[in-house]
TORFI-972290 format. One record per residue (C-alpha): residue in three letters; x, y, z; residue number from 1. Coordinates in pm, 1 decimal. Layout:
BEGIN
(node "Ala",(X,Y,Z),NUM),
...
! end
This chain:
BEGIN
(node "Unk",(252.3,1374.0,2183.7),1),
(node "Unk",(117.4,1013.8,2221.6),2),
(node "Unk",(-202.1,980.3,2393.3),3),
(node "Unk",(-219.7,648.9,2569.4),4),
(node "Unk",(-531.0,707.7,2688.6),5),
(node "Unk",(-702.0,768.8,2293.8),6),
(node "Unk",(-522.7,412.3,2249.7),7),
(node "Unk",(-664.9,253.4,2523.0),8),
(node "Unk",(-1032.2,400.2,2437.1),9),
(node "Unk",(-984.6,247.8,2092.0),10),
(node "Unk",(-858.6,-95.5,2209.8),11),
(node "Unk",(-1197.8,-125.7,2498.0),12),
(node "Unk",(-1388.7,-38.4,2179.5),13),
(node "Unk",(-1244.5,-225.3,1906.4),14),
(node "Unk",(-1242.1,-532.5,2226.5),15),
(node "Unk",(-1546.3,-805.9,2079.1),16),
(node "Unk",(-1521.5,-1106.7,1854.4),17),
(node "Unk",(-1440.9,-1034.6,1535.0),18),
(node "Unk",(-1347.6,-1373.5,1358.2),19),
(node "Unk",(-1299.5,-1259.7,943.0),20),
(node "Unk",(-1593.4,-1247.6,754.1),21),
(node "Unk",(-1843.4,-1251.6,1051.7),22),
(node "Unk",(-2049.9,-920.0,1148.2),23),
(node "Unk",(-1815.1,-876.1,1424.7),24),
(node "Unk",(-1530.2,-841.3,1180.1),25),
(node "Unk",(-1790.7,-562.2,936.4),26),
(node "Unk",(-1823.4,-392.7,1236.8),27),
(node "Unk",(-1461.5,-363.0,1340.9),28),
(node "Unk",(-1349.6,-236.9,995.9),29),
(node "Unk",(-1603.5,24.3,977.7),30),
(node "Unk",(-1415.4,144.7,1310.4),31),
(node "Unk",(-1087.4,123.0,1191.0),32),
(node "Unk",(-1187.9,299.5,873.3),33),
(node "Unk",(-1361.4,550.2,1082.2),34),
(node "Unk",(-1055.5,632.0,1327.7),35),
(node "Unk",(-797.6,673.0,1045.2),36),
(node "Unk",(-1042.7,852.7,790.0),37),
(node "Unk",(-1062.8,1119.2,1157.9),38),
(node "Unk",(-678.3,1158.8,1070.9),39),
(node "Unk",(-780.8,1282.2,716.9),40),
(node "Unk",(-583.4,1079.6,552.8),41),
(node "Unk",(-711.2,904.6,228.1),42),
(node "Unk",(-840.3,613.7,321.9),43),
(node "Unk",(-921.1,294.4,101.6),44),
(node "Unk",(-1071.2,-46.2,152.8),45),
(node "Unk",(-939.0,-323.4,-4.1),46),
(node "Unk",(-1177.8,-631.2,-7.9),47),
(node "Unk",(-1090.7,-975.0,-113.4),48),
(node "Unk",(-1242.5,-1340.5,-48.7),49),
(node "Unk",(-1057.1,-1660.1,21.7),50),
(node "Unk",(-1125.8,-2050.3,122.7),51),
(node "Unk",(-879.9,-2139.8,402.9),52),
(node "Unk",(-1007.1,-2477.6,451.8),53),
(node "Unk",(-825.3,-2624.7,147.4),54),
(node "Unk",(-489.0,-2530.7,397.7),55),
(node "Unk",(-641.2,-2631.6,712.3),56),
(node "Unk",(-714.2,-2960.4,575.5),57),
(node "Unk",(-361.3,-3032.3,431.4),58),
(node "Unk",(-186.8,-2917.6,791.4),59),
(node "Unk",(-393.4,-3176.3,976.6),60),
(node "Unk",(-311.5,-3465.9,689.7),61),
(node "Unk",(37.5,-3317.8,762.1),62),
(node "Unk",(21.4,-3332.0,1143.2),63),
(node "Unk",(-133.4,-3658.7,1138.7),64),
(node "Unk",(115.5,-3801.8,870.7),65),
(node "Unk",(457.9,-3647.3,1050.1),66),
(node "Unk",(302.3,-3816.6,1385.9),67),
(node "Unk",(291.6,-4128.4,1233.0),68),
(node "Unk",(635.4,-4143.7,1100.0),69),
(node "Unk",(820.3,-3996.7,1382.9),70),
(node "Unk",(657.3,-4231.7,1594.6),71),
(node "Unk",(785.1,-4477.6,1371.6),72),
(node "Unk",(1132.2,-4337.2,1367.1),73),
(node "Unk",(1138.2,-4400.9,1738.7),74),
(node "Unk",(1052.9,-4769.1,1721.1),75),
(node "Unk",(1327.9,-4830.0,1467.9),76),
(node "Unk",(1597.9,-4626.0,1618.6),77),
(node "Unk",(1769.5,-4881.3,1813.5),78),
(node "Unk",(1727.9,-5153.4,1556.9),79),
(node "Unk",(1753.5,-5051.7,1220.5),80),
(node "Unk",(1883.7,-4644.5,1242.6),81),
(node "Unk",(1904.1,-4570.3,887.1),82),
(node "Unk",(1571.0,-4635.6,846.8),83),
(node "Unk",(1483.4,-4431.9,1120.8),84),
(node "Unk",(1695.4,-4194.0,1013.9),85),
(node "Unk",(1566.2,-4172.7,665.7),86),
(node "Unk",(1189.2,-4163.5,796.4),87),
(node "Unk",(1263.2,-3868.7,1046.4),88),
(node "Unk",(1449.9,-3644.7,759.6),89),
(node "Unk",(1121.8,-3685.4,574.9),90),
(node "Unk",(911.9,-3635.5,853.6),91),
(node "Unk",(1067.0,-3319.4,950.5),92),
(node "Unk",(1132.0,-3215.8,599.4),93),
(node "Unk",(749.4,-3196.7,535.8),94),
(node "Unk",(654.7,-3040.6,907.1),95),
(node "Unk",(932.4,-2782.5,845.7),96),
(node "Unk",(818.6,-2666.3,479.3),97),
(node "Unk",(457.5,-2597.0,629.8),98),
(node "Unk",(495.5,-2515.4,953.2),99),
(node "Unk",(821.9,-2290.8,879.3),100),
(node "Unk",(588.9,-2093.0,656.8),101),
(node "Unk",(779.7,-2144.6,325.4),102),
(node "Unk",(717.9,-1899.7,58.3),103),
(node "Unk",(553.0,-2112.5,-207.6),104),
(node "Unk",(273.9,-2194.8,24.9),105),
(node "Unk",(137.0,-1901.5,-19.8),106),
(node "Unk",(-27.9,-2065.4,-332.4),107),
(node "Unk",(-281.8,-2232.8,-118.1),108),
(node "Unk",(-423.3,-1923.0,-37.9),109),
(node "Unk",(-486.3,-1757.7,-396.2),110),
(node "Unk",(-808.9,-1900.1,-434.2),111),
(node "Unk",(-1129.2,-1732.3,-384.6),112),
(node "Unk",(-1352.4,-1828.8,-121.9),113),
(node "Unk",(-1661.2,-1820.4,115.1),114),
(node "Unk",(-1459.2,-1572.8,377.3),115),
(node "Unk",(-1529.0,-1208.6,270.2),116),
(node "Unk",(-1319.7,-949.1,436.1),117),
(node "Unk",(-1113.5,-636.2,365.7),118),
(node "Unk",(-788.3,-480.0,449.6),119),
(node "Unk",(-802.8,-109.2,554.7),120),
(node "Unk",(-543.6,101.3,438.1),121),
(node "Unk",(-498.4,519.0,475.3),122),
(node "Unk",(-167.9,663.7,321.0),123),
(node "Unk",(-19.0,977.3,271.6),124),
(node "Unk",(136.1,993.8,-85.5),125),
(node "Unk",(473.9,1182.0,-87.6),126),
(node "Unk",(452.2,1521.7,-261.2),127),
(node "Unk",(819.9,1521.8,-393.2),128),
(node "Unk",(981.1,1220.6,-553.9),129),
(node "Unk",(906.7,924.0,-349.5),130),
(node "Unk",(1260.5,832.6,-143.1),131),
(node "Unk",(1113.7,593.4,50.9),132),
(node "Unk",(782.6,381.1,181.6),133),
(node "Unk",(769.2,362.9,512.3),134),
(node "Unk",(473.4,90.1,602.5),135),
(node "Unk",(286.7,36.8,966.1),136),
(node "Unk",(35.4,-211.6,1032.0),137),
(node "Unk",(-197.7,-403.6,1252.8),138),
(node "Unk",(-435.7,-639.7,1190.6),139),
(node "Unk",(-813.6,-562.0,1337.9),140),
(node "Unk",(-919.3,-922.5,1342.6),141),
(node "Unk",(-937.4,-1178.3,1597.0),142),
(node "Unk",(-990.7,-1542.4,1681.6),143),
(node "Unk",(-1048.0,-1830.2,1933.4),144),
(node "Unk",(-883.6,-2123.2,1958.6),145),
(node "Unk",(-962.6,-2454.7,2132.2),146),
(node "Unk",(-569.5,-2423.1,2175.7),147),
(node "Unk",(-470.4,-2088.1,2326.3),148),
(node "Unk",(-160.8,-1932.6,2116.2),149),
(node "Unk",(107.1,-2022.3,2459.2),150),
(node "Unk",(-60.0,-2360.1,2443.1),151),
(node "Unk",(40.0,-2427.3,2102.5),152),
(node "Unk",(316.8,-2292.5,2110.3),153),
(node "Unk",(458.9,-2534.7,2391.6),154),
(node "Unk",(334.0,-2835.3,2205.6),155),
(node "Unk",(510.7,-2736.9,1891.2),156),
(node "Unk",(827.4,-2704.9,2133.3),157),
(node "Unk",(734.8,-3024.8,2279.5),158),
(node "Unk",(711.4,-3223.2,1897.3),159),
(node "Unk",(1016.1,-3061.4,1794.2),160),
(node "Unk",(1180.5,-3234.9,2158.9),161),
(node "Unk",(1079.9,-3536.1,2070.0),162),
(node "Unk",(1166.4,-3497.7,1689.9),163),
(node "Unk",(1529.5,-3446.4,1827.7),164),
(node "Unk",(1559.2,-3701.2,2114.8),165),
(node "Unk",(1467.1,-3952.2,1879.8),166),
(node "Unk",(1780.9,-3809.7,1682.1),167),
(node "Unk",(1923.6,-3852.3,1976.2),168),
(node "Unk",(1830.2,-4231.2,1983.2),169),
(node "Unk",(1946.1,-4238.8,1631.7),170),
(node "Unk",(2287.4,-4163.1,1644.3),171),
(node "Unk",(2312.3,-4361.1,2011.1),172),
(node "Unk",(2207.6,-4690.9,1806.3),173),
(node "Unk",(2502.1,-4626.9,1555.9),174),
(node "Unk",(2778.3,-4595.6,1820.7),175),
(node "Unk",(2661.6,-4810.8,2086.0),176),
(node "Unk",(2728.1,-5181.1,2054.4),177),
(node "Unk",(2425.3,-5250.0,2244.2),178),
(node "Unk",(2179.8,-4906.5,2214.2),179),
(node "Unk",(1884.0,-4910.1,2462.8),180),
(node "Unk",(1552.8,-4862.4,2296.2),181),
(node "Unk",(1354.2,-4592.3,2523.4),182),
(node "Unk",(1550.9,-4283.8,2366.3),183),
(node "Unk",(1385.1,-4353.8,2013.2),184),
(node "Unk",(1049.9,-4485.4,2205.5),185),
(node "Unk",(1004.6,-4205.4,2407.6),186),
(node "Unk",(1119.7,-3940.0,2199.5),187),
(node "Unk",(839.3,-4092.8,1950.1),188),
(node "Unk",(612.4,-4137.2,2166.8),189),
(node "Unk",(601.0,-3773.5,2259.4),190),
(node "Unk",(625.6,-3613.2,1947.8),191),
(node "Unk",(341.0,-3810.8,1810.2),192),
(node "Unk",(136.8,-3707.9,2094.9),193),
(node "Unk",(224.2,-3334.6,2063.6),194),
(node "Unk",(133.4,-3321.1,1683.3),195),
(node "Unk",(-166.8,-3523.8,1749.1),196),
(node "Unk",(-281.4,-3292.0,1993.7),197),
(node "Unk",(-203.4,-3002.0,1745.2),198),
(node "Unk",(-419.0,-3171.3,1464.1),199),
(node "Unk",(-724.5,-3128.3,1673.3),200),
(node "Unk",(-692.3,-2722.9,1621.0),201),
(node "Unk",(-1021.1,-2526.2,1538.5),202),
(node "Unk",(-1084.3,-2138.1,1505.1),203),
(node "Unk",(-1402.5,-2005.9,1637.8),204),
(node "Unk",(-1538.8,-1612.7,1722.8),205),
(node "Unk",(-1515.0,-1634.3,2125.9),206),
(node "Unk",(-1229.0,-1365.5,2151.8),207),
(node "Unk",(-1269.6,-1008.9,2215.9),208),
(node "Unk",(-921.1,-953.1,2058.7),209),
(node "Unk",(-788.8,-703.5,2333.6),210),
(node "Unk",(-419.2,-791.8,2310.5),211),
(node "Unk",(-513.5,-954.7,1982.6),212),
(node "Unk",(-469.4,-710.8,1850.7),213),
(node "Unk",(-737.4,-403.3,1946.0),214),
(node "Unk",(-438.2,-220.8,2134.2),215),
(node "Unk",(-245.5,-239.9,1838.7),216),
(node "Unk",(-494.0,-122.5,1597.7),217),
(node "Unk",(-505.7,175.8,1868.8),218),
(node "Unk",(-174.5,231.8,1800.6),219),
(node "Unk",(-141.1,197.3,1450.0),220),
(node "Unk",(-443.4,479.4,1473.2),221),
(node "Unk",(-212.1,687.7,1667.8),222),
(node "Unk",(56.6,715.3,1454.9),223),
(node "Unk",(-131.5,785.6,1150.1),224),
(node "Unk",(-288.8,1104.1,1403.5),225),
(node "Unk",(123.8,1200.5,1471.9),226),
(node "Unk",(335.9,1132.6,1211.7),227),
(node "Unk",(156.1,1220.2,837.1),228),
(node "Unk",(239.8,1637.0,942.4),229),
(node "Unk",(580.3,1532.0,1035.4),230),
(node "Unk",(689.9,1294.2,763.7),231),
(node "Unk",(973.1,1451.4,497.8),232),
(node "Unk",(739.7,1524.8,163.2),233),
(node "Unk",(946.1,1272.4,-16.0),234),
(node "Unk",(826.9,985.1,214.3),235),
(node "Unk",(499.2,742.3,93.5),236),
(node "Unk",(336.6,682.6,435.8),237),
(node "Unk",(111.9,394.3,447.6),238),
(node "Unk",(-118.1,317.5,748.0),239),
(node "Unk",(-227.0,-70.1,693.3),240),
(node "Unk",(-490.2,-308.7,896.9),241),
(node "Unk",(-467.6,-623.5,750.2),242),
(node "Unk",(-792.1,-859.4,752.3),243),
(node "Unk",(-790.5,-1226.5,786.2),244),
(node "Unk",(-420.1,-1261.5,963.3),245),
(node "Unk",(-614.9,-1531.3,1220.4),246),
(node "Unk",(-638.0,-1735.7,906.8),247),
(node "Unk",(-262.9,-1740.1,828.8),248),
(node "Unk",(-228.3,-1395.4,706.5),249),
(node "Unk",(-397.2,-1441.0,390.9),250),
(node "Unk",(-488.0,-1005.4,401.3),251),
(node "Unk",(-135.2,-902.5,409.0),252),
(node "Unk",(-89.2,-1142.7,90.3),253),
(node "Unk",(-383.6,-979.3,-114.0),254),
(node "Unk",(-201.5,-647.4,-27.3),255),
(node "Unk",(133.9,-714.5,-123.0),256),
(node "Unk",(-30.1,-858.9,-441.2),257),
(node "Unk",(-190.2,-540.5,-528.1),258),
(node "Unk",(61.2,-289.9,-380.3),259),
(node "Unk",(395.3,-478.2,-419.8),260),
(node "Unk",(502.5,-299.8,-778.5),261),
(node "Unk",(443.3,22.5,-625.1),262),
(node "Unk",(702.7,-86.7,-360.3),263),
(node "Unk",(1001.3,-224.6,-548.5),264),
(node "Unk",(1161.5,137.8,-726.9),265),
(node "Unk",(1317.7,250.5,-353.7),266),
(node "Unk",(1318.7,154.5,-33.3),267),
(node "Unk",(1046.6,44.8,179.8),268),
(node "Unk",(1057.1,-31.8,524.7),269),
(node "Unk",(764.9,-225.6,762.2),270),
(node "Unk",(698.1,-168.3,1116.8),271),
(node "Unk",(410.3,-441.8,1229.2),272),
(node "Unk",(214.9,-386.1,1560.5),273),
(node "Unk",(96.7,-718.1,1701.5),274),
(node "Unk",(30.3,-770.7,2082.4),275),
(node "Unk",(149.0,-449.5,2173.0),276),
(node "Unk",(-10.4,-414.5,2530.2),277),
(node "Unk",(110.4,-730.5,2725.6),278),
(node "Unk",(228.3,-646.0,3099.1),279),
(node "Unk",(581.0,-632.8,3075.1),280),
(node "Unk",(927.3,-538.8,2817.4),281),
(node "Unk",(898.9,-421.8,2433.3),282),
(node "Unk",(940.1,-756.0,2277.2),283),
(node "Unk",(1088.3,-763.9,1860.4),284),
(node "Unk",(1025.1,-1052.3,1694.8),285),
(node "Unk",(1323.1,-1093.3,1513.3),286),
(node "Unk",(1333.0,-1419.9,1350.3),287),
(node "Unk",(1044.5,-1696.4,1245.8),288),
(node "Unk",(1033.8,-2036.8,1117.7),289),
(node "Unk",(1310.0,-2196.8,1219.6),290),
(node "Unk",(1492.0,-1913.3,1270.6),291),
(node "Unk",(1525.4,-1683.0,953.8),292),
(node "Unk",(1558.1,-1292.2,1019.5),293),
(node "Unk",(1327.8,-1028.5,941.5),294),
(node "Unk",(1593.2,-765.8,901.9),295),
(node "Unk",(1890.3,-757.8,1101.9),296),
(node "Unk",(1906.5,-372.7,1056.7),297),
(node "Unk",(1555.6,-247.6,1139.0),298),
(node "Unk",(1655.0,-496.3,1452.3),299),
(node "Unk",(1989.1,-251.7,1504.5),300),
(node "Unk",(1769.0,50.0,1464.2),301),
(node "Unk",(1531.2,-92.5,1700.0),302),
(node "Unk",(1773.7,-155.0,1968.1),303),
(node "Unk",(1935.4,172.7,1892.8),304),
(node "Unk",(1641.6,374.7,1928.6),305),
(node "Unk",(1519.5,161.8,2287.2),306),
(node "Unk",(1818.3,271.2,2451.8),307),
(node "Unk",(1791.5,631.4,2358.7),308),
(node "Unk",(1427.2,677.3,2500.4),309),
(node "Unk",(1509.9,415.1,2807.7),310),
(node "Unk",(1313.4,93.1,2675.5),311),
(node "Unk",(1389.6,-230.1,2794.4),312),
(node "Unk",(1349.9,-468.8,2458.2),313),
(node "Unk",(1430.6,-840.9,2397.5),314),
(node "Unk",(1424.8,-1020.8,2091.0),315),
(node "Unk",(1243.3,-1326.1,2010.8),316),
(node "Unk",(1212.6,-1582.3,1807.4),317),
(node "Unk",(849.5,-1682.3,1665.0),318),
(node "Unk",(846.2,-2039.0,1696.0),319),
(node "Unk",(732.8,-2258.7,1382.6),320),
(node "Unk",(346.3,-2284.8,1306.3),321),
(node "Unk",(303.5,-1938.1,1418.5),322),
(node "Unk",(277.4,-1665.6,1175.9),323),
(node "Unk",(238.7,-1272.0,1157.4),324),
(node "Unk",(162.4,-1040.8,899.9),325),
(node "Unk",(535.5,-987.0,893.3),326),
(node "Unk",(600.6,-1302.1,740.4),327),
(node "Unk",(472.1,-1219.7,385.0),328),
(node "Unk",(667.1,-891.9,356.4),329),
(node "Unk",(943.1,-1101.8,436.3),330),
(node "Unk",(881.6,-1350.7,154.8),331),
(node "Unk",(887.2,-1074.0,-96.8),332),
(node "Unk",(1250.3,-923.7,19.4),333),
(node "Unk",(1074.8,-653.4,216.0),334),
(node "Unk",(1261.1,-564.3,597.6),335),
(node "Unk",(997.8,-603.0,817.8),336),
(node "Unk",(1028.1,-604.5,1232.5),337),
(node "Unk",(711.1,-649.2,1429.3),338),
(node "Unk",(670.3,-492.8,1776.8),339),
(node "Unk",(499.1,-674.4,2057.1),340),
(node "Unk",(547.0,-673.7,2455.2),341),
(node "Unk",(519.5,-846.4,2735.4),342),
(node "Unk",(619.7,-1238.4,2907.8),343),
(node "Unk",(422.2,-1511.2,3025.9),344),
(node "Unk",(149.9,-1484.3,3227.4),345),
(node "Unk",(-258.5,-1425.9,3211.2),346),
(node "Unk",(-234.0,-1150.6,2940.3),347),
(node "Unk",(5.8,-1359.5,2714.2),348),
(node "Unk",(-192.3,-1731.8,2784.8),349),
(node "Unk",(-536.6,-1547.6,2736.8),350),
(node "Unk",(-456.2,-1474.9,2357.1),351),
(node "Unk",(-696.7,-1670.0,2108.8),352),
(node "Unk",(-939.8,-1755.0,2411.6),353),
(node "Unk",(-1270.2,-1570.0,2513.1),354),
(node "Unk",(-1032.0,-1446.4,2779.6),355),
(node "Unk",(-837.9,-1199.1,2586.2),356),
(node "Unk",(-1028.1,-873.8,2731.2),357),
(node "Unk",(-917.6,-507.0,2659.7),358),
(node "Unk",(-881.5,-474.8,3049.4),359),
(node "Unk",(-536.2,-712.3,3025.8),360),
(node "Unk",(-370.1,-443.6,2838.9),361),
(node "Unk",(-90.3,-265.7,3009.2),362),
(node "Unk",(-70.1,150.8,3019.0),363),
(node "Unk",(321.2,122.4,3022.9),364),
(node "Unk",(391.7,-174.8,2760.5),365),
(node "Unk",(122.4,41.1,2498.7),366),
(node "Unk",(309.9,375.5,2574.9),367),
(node "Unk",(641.8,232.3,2534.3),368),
(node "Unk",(574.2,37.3,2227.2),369),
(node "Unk",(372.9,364.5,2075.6),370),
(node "Unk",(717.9,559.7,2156.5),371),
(node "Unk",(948.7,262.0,1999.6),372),
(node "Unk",(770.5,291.4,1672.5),373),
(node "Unk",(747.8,643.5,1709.8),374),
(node "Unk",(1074.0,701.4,1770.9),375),
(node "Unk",(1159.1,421.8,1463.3),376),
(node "Unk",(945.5,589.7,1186.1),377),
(node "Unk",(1114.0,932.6,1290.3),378),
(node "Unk",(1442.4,775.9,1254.7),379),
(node "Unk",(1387.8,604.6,940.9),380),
(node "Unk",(1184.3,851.0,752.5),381),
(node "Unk",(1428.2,1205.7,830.0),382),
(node "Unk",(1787.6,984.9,655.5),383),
(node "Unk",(1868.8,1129.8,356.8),384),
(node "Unk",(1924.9,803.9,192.8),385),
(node "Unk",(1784.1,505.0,382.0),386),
(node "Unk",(2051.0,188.8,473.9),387),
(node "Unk",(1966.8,-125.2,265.7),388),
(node "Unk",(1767.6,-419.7,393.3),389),
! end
């Protein structure tokens, strides 16, 4: 039923730089739009502008700022704690609303801008009274980074280590008669390097895109080939690739703003495909931020469903400062899980660097995470009345 060699095809084609609003980026939606108009489904595209810089310019002043104070935080820690203590509450207060992605952020985005790109979109209306929406996506874009996505992600770790061992230094200051000062000093120290380092970020058009995200576009294209003659007539079956999720998901907010009334009289469900093709286990990112859920059921029904066709899955948590399309179906009450694969190693470090190749896809992760959602949509789409989020 699942061709994992279509999906591959599609991923070594869809594989070249394709940063939003670049030719690269035309070129890959008139693919996209291509492979699912093939499906004969009805297929739409959706284009919108926007001016990221406005946001890119208010998380360096943020990086730079929180650096600042935490490093201050460590050099009062042993001698005047409440000071430190108030300075690292604000520090972290203001790295956590922006990097945790919180919802009214979103306003930054609104704007129009100088970036012109377009969300694809094919769908399959229900012909009886809609019961449900059932939602799958994956972006076509793609982006390099002077900081690969592992990269980053270990010096976020790394700030938020130092953020807490100057807590650490803190509290030792308040019980200790005589506190040492290299807790706060080094905890400081490190933090403010680790955010300084992450102020220096820049997107560019160096990556093919293969795990990011071309072998999840060719699954996305997949399903909409398998499951539109299967789905119950009183299912809405969308088939969405976002633009512009490189630059903080900004397509999958232009959607939601166009589409999100037609989602709110029953229940609607999203599957997200992103990285779907690194060597190694299914991989559900369950929780982002600093550690809010997606939906604890669609999680259940993921595990459920894993064990039944013999995946191995593990969940994962999508550390702060990183964001998936996910994340604004999740700020509008929508369940939402997103299926990836894969551990560490050159597939996973090559993502947003001219490194990420179509060749570093794996045959087994793809099939497996084409089955998973598969097996997911089946499952969600044939209940006569779907659970609640």
């Amino acid at each position: 039923m699942i061709d994992v060699d279509r999906i591959l095809g599609r991923a070594h084609e869809l594989a070249f730089p394709r940063y939003p609003g670049t030719p690269g980026d035309e070129r890959a939606m008139a693919l996209v739009e291509g492979w699912l108009g093939e499906t004969g489904l009805e297929v739409r595209r959706q284009p919108f502008t926007y001016d990221v810089r406005p946001a890119f310019r208010a998380l360096r002043l943020l990086l730079v700022g929180a650096a600042l104070l935490l490093l201050a935080a460590g050099l009062l820690a042993s001698t005047a704690p409440a000071v430190a203590a108030a300075v690292l509450v604000v520090a972290l207060g203001a790295g956590g609303t922006f990097l945790g992605w919180a919802p009214w952020l979103e306003r930054i985005y609104a704007r129009q801008g100088p970036t012109a790109t377009a969300n694809i979109c094919a769908r399959r209306p229900a012909t009886a009274k809609p019961r449900l929406s059932l939602i799958l996506m994956a972006h076509h874009d793609s982006k390099s980074h002077n900081l690969t996505m592992p990269v980053r992600g270990a010096w976020t770790v790394l700030a938020l280590i130092g953020a807490l061992i100057v807590g650490v230094g803190v509290v030792w200051s308040w019980v200790a008669a005589r506190p040492p000062v290299w807790p706060g000093l080094a905890g400081g120290v490190v933090a403010a390097v680790a955010l300084l380092v992450l102020a220096t970020l820049r997107s560019g058009n160096l990556s093919p895109g293969g795990v990011d995200n071309a072998g999840s576009v060719g699954v996305l294209v997949e399903l909409a080939r398998i499951l539109p003659a299967r789905a119950p007539a009183d299912v809405d079956l969308w088939f969405l690739s976002p633009g512009a999720e490189e630059d903080h998901m900004v397509g999958a907010m232009r959607w939601l703003d166009a589409h999100a009334g037609a989602l709110t009289d029953r229940p609607a469900w999203v599957l997200n495909l992103d990285g779907a093709g690194i060597p190694g286990r299914v991989v559900l990112l369950e929780r982002f931020g600093f550690g809010r859920r997606f939906s604890p059921r669609l999680s259940r029904l993921a595990r459920r469903v894993a064990r039944r066709e013999e995946i191995a899955v593990r969940g994962v948590l999508l550390p702060p400062a990183m964001g998936i399309d996910a994340i604004p179906f999740a700020h509008r009450g929508l369940p939402a899980l997103t299926l990836a694969s894969g551990s560490l190693g050159r597939a996973s470090m090559s993502v947003h660097s001219a490194a990420d190749v179509a060749d570093n896809l794996d045959r087994t992760a793809v099939g497996e995470v084409a089955r998973l959602a598969v097996g997911m949509a089946f499952e969600l789409m044939v209940k006569e009345e779907a659970p609640r989020p």
